[in-house]
GUTOR-541746 format. One record per residue (C-alpha): x, y, z. Coordinates in steps of 0.05 Angstrom, whole numbers, plus 5000, padded with zeros to 4 digits. Each point is the difference from the previous one (the first is absolute). Example, Ala and Ser with C-alpha at 12.3 -4.5 7.8 and 13.67 -1.06 7.14 Angstrom:
524649105156
502750694987
***
This chain:
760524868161
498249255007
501349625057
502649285019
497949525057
503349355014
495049515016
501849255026
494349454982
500249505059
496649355010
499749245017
500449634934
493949774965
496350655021
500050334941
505850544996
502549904931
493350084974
499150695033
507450164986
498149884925
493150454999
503850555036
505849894949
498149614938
505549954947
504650575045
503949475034
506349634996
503149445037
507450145030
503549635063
501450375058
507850244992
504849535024
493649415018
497149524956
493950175026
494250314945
497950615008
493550324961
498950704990
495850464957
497150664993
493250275007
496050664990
496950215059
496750704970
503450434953
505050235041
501749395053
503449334972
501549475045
505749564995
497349325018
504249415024
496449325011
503749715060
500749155013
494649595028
501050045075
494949765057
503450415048
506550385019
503149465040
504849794943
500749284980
503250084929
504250524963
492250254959
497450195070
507350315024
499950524936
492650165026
503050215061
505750314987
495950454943
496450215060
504650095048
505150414955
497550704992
506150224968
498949534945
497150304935
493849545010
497350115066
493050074985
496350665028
494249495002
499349305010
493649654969
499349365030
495749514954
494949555031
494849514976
493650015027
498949215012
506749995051
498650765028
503049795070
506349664977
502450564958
498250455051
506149815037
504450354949
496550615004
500250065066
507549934991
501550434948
495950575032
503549895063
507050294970
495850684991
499749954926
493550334965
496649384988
492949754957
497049445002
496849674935
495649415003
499749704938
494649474970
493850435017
496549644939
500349405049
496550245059
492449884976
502149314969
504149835068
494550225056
505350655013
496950585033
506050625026
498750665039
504250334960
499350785044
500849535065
506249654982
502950624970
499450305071
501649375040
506649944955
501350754995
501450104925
496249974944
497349524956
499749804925
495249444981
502049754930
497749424952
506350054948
495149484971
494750464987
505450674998
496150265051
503450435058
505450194971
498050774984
498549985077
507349695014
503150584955
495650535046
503049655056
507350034986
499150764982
498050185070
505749555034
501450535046
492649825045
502449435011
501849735079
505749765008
498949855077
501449305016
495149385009
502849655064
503250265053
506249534999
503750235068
493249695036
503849334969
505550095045
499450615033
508150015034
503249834940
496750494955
500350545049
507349835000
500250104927
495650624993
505550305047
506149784963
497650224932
494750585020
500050324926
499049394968
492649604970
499649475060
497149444947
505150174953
506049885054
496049305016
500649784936
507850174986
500349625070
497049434978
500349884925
506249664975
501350364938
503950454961
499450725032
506250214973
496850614960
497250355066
501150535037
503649715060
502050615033
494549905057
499049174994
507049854994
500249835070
493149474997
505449415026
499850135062
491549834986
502049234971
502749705058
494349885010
500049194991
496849864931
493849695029
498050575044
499950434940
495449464959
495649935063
499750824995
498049924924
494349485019
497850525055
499650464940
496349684955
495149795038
498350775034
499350154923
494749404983
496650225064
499950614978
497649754931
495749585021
496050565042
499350504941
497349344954
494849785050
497950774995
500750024920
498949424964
494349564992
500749344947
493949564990
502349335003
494549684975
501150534932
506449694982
500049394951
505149475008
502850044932
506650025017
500049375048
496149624933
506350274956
505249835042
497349285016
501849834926
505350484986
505149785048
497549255012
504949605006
499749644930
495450444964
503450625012
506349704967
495849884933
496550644997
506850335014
503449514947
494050184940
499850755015
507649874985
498849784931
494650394982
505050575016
505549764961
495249754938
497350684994
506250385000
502049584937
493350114968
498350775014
507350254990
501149614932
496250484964
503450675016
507549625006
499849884919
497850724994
506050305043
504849424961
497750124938
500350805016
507750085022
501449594940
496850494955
503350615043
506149654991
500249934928
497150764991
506450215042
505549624962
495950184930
498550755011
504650285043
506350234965
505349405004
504950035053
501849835069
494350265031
495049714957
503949235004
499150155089
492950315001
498549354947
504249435022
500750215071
494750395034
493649804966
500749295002
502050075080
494750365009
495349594966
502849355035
497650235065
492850454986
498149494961
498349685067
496050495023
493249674993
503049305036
502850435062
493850405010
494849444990
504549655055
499450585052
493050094983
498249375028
504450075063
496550645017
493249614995
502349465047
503350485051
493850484992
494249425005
504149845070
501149274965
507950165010
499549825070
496649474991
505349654959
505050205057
495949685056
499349414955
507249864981
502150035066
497849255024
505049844934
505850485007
500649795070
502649324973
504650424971
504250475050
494750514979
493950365032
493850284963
503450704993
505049724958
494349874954
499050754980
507850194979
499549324960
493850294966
502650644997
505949724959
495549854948
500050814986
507850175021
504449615045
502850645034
494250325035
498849155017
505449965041
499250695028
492949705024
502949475043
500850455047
493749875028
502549345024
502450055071
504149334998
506650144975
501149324973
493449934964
501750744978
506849734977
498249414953
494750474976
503650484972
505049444972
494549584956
495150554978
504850174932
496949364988
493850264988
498750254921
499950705008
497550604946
506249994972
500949344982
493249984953
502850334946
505549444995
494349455001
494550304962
504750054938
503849295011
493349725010
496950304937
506449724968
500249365024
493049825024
495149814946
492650304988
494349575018
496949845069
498549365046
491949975042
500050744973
506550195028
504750424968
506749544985
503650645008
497350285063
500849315028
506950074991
501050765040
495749635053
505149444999
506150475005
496450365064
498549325031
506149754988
503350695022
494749965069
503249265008
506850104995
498450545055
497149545053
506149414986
504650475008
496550305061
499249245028
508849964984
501050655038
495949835056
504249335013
506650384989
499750755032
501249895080
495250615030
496349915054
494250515002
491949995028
494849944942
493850235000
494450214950
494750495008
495550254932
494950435001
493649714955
497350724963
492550034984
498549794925
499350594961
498950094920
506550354973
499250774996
502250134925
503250675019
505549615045
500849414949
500850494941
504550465041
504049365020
500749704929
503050794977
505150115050
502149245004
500249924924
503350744997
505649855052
500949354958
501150284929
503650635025
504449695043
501649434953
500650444940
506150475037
503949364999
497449754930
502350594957
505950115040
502249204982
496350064933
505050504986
506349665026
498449544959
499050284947
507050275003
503649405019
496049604943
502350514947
506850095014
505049495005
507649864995
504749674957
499049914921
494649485009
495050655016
503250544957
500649594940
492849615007
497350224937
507149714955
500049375041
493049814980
500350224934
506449534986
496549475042
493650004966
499450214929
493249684991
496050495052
497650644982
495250595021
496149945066
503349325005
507150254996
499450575047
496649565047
505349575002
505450635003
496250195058
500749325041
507149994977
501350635032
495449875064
503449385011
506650335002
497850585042
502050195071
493249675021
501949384954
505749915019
497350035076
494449494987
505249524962
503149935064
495449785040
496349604943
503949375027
496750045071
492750074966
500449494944
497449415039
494750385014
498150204936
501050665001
504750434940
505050605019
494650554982
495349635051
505650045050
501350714983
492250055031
501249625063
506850415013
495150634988
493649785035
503749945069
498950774997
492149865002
496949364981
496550344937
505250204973
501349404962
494750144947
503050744986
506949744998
498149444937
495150514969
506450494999
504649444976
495349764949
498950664975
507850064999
499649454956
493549934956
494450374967
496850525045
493049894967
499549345039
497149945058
503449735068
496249324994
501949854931
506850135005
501649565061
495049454965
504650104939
506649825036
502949424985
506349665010
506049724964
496049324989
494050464966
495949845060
496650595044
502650255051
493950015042
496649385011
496649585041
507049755037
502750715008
494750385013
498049635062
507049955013
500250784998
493550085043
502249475054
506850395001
496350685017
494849735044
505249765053
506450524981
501350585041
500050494940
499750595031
504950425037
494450575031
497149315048
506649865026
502150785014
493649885042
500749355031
507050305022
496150625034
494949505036
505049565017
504950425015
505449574973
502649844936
500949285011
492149804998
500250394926
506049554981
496949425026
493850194954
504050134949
504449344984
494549535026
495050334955
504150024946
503749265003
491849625015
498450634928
505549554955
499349405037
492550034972
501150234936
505149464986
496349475017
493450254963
503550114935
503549265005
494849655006
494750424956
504850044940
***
């Protein structure tokens, strides 16, 4: 009968705990919130021995348990709740071997509520290179647990981390400190009150101000009467604290640890010098940029005409040898081309996550933070606000979840408000094809015209960020404390495991999660584009017939088929808003795709590769029917005027109704969202008018 542990992975950030959470794990993870938080939570499964399999959940970055944002609260509540499903029968606490003492502190912590607890320093490949020399037997004992020393690097240690979780049980769970020698009367007076409860565990509820609405409060229901307290006794209490643990820390180290000073190379101080100077570090930033952007347009071209071309052919095969009939005209018209409109993305999304999993694994991420923050300042932002801005770039929702590591509400605030702003995922799919469209071949000093043009729309996307930002500041009345604190990670070269691992599940979550709502529009489309009311639809076939005698064949049921579409449900729905789109040089079947696309941003391509479908040959591919639109003047559709138009209008619009569901969550209000919404939305056609005017 096989067995099942729950095992927490704790750690300060930058220390390494995704990369053991993926060797323990691999590919047997997914990525879920916490229920009712917008907080991510990572879990997966691992294979202990044949008959143990431990369920694995990768906790938040915390430094400590003293809770200073809702990441580090869900750490503590995890641990505090043992009648929650996840309470960990062992705590591994992640550590890396260049800043042993700092993320001792947690440790010390963590074993203090008497959980089972390891400790795992990480990096080992760096000790020789770095002067590092550990009594690994001596600390064990010092510390009182046991110890796995792992280079995920290298994959070395984990066997020895498996061996280590199996035999749990050993482990101490006496504590580190003695905390009533902190203030002997009042913890006395607590131990007394509560005597069948952890002591640590009762500090923490005591002074933590978080949710702890999920524990068992039959015996610290009553911890009130412990908070009068005045505020600043209980902080001078925490000081007391933290320093008995660094002494105690600090003993065990002088005891332990040995680092050759003179062994370490000042690399890293050479790096930075350039990498975050004040005018260099903007340039290097600004090429790696559009060396990015210019190889996602030249890698992914290859393997985009192969998917196009592909659903074409998959297309015509279903409408040619399927049996004719309702089924056939959806699976051909309806849910191929959907399909098609989003995976043919694919390559473009993962290439783009590829190389933000090099930058956050190289360390250069933080970097980029501590450098934007002399500019967002300027602003009403702080360097923190750099990361959900980057983040954007991938999805906007799990952006403005990460603001929450910005302690001033304000700066949190306006945030959260201009980081839509940023291109996200989603948005590529609707600019790689209008830029393949409208955007000519050929290149300027060896650059791409066409990948000059994404880099435009992110730059111009990044801009509109900061103005808005600057308007915000001026206007929003908060008055909060700023500060700014980063840590600076060693420089690392990117373990291929983690980047790989990150590209799957990121790309994965993207198509899956996307494709739910593509085939279920691609198919209300469908419907409303085949049926219609009125003798306008039902008749089509006589009404074009009468009206022109000269067209036959392909060319007559073509023109049966925009006939009917036209006078479909979904015609008739994109005839009435034409009006409003006109001026900026849109049709009805293009506003069919913005009233679609405010379900997800990528829907737009799905929704004219069903309509066109609908409407035309299924043999063609995406690309050449959009390029073959034209309108009543004979001239395309998509040029130069509306394609920017288009682009401009979906690099500032709030298209997507998932970012302001979580706006409204993080705000907890709906008027920020409507806010977002109309401003959004109003500067969207504001743009797009004015482009359009004055390019056509």
């Amino acid at each position: 009968m096989s067995k099942s542990l729950n095992i927490a992975l704790l750690g300060n950030p930058n220390t390494g705990k995704t990369s053991v959470f993926n060797r323990l794990t691999g590919l047997n993870q997914k990525v879920g919130n916490y229920p009712g938080i917008t907080v991510e939570k990572k879990e997966g499964v691992c294979k202990l021995n044949r008959t143990t399999k431990a369920h694995i959940i990768d906790l938040p970055g915390t430094y400590s348990l003293n809770a200073s944002s809702m990441d580090e609260s869900v750490v503590i509540e995890l641990l505090l709740n043992k009648n929650s499903k996840d309470f960990p029968d062992v705590a591994v606490v992640i550590t890396d071997v260049e800043n042993l003492k700092r993320n001792l502190l947690l440790f010390t912590q963590v074993k203090d509520l008497g959980i089972p607890t390891l400790l795992v320093i990480n990096m080992s490949d760096q000790m020789k290179r770095k002067g590092i020399r550990l009594d690994i037997p001596l600390l064990e004992k010092q510390l009182d647990t046991h110890i796995a020393l792992v280079s995920t690097r290298e994959n070395t240690g984990i066997d020895h981390l498996k061996t280590l979780l199996l035999n749990y049980r050993q482990l101490s769970t006496q504590p580190t400190i003695a905390l009533e020698s902190i203030d002997p009367v009042y913890f006395e007076s607590l131990k007394k009150a509560f005597p069948n409860q952890q002591l640590y565990k009762l500090w923490l509820v005591i002074t933590q101000d978080v949710n702890f609405a999920k524990i068992d409060r039959n015996r610290v229901s009553d911890t009130t009467d412990f908070k009068t307290q005045s505020e600043s006794v209980l902080k001078r209490m925490q000081q007391k604290e933290t320093v008995k643990r660094y002494k105690f820390i600090n003993t065990i180290l002088k005891e332990t640890l040995e680092i050759d000073r003179a062994s370490a190379t000042d690399f890293r101080s050479r790096l930075d010098r350039v990498l975050i100077h004040k005018f260099w570090g903007y340039i290097i930033f600004f090429v790696i940029l559009m060396t990015v952007f210019q190889s996602i347009y030249d890698w992914s071209s290859i393997p985009q005409d192969f998917i196009d071309a592909t659903f074409a052919q998959l297309s015509e095969a279903a409408s040619t040898k399927l049996p004719q009939g309702l089924f056939t005209d959806l699976l051909a018209q309806g849910i191929i081309p959907g399909l098609g409109g989003i995976v043919i993305f694919i390559p473009q999304i993962a290439f783009l996550f590829f190389f933000i999993s090099i930058l956050e694994e190289t360390g250069y991420m933080s970097r980029v933070v501590f450098l934007m923050d002399r500019g967002l300042r300027r602003f009403g932002l702080n360097g923190k606000s750099v990361i959900p801005l980057i983040s954007g770039t991938a999805c906007a929702i799990p952006a403005v979840m990460a603001t929450r590591n910005i302690e001033n509400w304000k700066e949190r605030l306006i945030t959260i408000l201009v980081t839509p702003f940023t291109t996200c995922s989603a948005r590529l799919p609707v600019y790689t094809i209008l830029i393949a469209l409208v955007i000519p071949q050929g290149s300027f000093l060896g650059l791409n015209y066409q990948g000059l043009m994404l880099m435009f729309l992110y730059l111009v996307g990044f801009a509109m960020a900061l103005l808005s930002a600057w308007i915000l500041s001026m206007t929003i009345k908060i008055q909060s404390k700023s500060y700014f604190v980063v840590e600076m990670p060693n420089y690392k070269f990117p373990l291929l495991k983690n980047v790989g691992i990150t590209v799957w599940e990121k790309t994965r979550t993207f198509v899956t999660e996307a494709g739910k709502i593509i085939l279920a529009i691609s198919i209300l489309l469908w419907v409303l584009a085949s049926y219609g009311p009125g003798e306008n639809f039902s008749e089509a076939e006589q009404i074009v017939q009468s009206n022109f005698t000269e067209l036959e064949g392909e060319e007559l049921t073509n023109k049966i088929n925009s006939h009917k579409l036209e006078h479909s449900y979904i015609g008739l729905l994109g005839k009435s808003i034409e009006p409003v789109i006109t001026p900026l040089g849109y049709d009805w079947k293009i506003g069919i795709a913005l009233i679609s696309s405010f379900a997800a941003r990528e829907v737009f391509v799905g929704t004219l590769a069903t309509i066109y479908s609908v409407e035309s040959d299924a043999e063609e591919t995406i690309k050449n029917r959009m390029a073959s639109e034209v309108r009543a003047d004979g001239t395309p559709l998509f040029n130069l005027a509306s394609g920017i138009s288009l682009m401009l209008f979906y690099a500032f619009a709030m298209q997507c109704m998932s970012t302001l569901a979580i706006v409204k969550k993080e705000t907890n209000s709906w008027k920020w969202p409507t806010i977002q919404l109309f401003g959004m939305t109003f500067l969207a056609y504001l743009t797009a008018f004015t482009t359009y005017q004055i390019l056509s």
